[in-house]
ZADO-1210 file (C-alpha; in nm, 4 decimals, padded with zeros to 6 digits):
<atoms>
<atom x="10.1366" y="09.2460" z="07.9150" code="UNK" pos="1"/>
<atom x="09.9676" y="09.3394" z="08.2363" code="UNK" pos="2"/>
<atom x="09.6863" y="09.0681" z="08.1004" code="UNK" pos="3"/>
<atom x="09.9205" y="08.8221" z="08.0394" code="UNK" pos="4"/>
<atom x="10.0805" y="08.8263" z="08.3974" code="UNK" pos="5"/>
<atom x="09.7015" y="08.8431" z="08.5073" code="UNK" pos="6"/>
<atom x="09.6596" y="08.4835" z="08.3454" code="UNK" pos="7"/>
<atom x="09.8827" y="08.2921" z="08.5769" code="UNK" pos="8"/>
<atom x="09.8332" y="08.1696" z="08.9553" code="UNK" pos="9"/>
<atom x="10.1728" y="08.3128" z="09.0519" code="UNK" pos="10"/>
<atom x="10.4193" y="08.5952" z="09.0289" code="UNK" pos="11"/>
<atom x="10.7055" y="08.3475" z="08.9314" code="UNK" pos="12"/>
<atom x="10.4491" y="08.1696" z="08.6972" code="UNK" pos="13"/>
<atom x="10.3808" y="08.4943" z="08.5315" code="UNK" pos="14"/>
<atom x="10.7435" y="08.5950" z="08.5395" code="UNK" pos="15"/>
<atom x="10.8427" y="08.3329" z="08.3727" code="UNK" pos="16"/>
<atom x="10.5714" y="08.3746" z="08.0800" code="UNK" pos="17"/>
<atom x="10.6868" y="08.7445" z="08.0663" code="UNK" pos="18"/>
<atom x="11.0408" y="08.6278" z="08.0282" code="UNK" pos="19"/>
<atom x="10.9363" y="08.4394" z="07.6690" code="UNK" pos="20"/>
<atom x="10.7395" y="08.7674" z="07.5229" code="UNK" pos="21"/>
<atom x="10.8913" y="08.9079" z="07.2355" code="UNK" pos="22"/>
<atom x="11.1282" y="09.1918" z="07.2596" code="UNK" pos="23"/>
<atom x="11.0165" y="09.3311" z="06.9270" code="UNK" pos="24"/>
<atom x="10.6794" y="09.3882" z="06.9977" code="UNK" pos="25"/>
<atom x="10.7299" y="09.6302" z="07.2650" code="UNK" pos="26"/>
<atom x="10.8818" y="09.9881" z="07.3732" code="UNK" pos="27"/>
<atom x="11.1463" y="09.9600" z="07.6656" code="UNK" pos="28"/>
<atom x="10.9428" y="09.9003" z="08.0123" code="UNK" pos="29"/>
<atom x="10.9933" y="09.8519" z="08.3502" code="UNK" pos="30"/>
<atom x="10.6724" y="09.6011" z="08.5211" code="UNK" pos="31"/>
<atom x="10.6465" y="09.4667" z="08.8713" code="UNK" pos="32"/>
<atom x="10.4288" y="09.1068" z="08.9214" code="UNK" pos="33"/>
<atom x="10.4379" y="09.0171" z="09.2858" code="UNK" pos="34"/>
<atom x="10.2133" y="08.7723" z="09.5153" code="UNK" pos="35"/>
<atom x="10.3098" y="08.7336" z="09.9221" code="UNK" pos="36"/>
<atom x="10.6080" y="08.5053" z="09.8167" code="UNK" pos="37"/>
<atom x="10.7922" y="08.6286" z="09.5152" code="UNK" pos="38"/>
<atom x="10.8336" y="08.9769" z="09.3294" code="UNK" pos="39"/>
<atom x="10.9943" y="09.0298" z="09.0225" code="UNK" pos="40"/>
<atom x="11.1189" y="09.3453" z="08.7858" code="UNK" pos="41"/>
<atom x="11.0624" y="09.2882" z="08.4543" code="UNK" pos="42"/>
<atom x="11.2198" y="09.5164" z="08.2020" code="UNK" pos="43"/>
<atom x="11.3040" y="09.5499" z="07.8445" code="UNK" pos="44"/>
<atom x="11.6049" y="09.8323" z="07.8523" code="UNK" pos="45"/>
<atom x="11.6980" y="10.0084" z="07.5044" code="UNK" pos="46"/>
<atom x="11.8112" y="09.8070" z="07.2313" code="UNK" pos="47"/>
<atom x="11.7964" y="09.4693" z="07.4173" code="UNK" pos="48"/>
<atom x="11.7334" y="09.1727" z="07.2294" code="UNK" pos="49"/>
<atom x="11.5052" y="09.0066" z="07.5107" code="UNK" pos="50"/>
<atom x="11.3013" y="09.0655" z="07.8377" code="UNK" pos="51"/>
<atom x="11.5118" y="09.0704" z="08.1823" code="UNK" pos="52"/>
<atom x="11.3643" y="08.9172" z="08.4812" code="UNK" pos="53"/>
<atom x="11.5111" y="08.9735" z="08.8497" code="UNK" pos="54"/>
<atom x="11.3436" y="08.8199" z="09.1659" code="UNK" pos="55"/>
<atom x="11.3631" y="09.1610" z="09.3728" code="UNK" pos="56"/>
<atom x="11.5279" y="09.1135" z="09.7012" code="UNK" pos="57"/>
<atom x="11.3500" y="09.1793" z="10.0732" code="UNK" pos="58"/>
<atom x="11.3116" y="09.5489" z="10.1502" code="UNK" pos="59"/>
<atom x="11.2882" y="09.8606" z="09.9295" code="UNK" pos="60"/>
<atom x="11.3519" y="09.8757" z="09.5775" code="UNK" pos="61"/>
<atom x="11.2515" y="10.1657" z="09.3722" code="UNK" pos="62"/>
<atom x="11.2008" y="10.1483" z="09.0046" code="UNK" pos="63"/>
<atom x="11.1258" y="10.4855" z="08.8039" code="UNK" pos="64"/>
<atom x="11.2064" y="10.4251" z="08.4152" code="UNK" pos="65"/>
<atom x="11.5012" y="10.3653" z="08.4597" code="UNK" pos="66"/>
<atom x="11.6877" y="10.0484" z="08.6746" code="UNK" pos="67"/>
<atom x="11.6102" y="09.9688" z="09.0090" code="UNK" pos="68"/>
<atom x="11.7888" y="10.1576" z="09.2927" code="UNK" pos="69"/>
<atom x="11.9746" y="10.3522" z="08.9832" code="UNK" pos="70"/>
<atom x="12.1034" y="10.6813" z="09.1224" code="UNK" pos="71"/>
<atom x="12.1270" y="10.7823" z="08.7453" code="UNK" pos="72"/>
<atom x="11.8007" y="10.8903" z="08.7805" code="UNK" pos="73"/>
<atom x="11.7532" y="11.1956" z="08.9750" code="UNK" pos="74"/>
<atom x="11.4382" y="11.0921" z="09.1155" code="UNK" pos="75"/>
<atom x="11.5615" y="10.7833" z="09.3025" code="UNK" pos="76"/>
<atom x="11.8404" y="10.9144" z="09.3783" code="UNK" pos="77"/>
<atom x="11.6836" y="11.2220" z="09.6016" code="UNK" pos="78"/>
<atom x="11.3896" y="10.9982" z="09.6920" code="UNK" pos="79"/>
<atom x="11.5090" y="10.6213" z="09.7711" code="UNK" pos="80"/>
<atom x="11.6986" y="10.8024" z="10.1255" code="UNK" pos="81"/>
<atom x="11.3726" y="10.9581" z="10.2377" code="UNK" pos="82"/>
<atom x="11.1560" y="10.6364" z="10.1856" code="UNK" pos="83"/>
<atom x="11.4450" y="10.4069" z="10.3373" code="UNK" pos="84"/>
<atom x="11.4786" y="10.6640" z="10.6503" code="UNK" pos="85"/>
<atom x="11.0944" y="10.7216" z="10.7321" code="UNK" pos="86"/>
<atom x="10.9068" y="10.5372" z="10.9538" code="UNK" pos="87"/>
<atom x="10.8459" y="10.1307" z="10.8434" code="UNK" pos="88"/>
<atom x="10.4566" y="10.1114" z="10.6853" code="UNK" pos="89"/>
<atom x="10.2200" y="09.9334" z="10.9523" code="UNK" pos="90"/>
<atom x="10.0027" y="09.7858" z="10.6684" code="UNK" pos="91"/>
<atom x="09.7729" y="09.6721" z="10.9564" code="UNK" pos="92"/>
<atom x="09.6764" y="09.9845" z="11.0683" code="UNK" pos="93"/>
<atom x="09.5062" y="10.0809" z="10.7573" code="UNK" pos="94"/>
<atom x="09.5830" y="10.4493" z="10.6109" code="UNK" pos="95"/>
<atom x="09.7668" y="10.5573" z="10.9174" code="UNK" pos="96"/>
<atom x="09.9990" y="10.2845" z="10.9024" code="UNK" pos="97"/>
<atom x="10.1527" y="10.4644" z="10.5935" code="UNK" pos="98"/>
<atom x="10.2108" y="10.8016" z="10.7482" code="UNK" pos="99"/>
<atom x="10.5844" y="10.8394" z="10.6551" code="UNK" pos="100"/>
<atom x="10.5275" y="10.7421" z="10.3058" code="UNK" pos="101"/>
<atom x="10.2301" y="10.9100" z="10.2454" code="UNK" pos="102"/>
<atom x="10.3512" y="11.2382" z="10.3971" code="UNK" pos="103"/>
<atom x="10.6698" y="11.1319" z="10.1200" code="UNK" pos="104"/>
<atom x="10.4162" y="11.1335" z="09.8086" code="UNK" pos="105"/>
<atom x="10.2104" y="11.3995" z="09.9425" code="UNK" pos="106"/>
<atom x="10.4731" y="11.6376" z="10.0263" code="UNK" pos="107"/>
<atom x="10.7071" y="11.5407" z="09.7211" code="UNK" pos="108"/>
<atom x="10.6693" y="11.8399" z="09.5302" code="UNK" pos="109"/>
<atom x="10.9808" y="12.0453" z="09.4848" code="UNK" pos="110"/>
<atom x="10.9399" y="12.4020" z="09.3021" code="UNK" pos="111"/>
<atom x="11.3294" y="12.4237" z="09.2682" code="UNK" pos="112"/>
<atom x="11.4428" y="12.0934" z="09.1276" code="UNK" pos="113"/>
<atom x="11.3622" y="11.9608" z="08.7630" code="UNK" pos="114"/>
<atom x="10.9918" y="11.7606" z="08.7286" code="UNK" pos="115"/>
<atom x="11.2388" y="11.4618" z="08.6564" code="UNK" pos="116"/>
<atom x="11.3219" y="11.4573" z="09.0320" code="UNK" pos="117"/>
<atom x="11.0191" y="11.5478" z="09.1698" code="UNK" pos="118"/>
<atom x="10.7942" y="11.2269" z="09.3764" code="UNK" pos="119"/>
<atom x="10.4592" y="11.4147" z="09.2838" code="UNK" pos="120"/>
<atom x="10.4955" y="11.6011" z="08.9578" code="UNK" pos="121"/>
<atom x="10.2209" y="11.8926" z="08.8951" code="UNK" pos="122"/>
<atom x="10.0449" y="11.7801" z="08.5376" code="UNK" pos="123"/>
<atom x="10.1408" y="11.9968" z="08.2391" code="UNK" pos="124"/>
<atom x="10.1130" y="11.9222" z="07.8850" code="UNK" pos="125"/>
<atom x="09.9620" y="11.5697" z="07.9352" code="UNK" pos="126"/>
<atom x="10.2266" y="11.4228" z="08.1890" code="UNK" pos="127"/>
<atom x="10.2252" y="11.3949" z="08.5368" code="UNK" pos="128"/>
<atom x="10.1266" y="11.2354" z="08.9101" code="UNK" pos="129"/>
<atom x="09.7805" y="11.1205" z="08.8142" code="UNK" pos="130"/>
<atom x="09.7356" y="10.8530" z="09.1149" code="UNK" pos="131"/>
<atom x="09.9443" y="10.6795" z="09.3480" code="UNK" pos="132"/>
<atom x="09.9306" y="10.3144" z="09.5158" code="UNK" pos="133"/>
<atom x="10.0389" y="10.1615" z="09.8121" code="UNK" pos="134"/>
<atom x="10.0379" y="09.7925" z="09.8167" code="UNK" pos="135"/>
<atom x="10.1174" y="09.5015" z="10.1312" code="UNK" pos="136"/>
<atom x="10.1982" y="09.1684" z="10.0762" code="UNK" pos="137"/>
<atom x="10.1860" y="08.9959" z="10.3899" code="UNK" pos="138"/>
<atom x="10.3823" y="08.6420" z="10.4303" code="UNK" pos="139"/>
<atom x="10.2098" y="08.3299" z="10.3611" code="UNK" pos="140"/>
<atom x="10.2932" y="08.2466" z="10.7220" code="UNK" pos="141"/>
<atom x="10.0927" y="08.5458" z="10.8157" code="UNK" pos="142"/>
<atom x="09.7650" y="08.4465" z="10.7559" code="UNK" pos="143"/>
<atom x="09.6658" y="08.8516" z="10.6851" code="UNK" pos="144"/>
<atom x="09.5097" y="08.9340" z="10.3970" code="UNK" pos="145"/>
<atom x="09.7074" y="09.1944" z="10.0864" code="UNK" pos="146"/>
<atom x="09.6622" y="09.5562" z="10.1872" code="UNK" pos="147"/>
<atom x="09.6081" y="09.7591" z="09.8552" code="UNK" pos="148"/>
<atom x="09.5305" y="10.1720" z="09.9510" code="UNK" pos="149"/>
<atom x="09.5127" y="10.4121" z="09.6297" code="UNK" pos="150"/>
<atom x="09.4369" y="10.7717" z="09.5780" code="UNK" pos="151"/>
<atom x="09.2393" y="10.8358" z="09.2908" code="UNK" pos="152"/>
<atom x="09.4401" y="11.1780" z="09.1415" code="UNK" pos="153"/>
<atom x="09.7116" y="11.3584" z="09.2516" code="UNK" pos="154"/>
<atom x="09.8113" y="11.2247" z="09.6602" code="UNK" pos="155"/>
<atom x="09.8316" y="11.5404" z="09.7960" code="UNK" pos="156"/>
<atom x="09.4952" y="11.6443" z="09.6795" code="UNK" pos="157"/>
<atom x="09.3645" y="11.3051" z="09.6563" code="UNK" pos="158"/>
<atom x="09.3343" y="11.0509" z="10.0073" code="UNK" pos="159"/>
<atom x="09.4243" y="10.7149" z="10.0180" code="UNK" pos="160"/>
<atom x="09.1268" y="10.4815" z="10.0433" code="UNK" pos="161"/>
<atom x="09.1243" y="10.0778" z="10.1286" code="UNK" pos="162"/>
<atom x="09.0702" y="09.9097" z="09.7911" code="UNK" pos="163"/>
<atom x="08.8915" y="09.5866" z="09.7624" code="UNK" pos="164"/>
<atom x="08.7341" y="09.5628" z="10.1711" code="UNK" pos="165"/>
</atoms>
């Protein structure tokens, strides 16, 4: 899937290919395709028949498996506050322009709630935070190039380096 969205010039090009694959073939998901003018959620929920697209709106949307923004999950629903309320990313200023998130993924442990609602989840048996990503899309208008910063293992034992400079 990933390679298919790959194959097309645009987000909204490769939403709409994503759109046409065929719900059979595939487990439920949740995908994001983005470029700086359009971003989309792409899912396949439980039992549906066919792939949902959504043009995400401006602003913060956060997507674990389940919907976006669903407070059903116990994740979003102790996390999505913290990210809105920190201090806006400053893609521009590299690494430290993320502080408030960062110090959010790196700090996200939580000994007393369930893994389920955890940001950064200790691995056991096979599952948990193995990397993180931080991505900018500037405008068109902006004339900046994408900012992409990734931590190669677990962020709070793992920095965020510039990908791709």
């Amino acid at each position: 899937m990933a390679l298919e969205a790959l194959d097309h010039a645009d987000a909204a090009d490769a939403a709409d290919a994503l759109a046409d694959l065929d719900a059979s073939a595939y487990r439920p998901f949740n995908f994001v395709v983005a470029d700086n003018r359009d971003a989309f959620w792409i899912a396949l929920r439980p039992e549906a028949s066919a792939v949902a697209v959504e043009k995400l709106p401006p602003g913060l949307s956060m997507i674990t498996a389940h919907d976006r923004n669903d407070d059903a999950s116990l994740r979003q629903r102790k996390w999505r506050p913290a990210f809105e309320t920190a201090p806006r990313p400053k893609p521009g200023d590299g690494v430290d322009g993320w502080s408030g998130w960062t110090a959010l993924l790196t700090g996200g442990k939580d000994p007393d709630a369930p893994a389920k609602a955890a940001m950064l989840v200790d691995a056991e048996d096979d599952f948990g935070t193995v990397s993180s990503a931080l991505i900018a899309l500037p405008a068109p208008e902006l004339e900046r190039p994408p900012v992409f910063l990734f931590a190669d293992g677990p962020p709070d034992s793992a920095s965020f380096n510039p990908v791709g400079e």
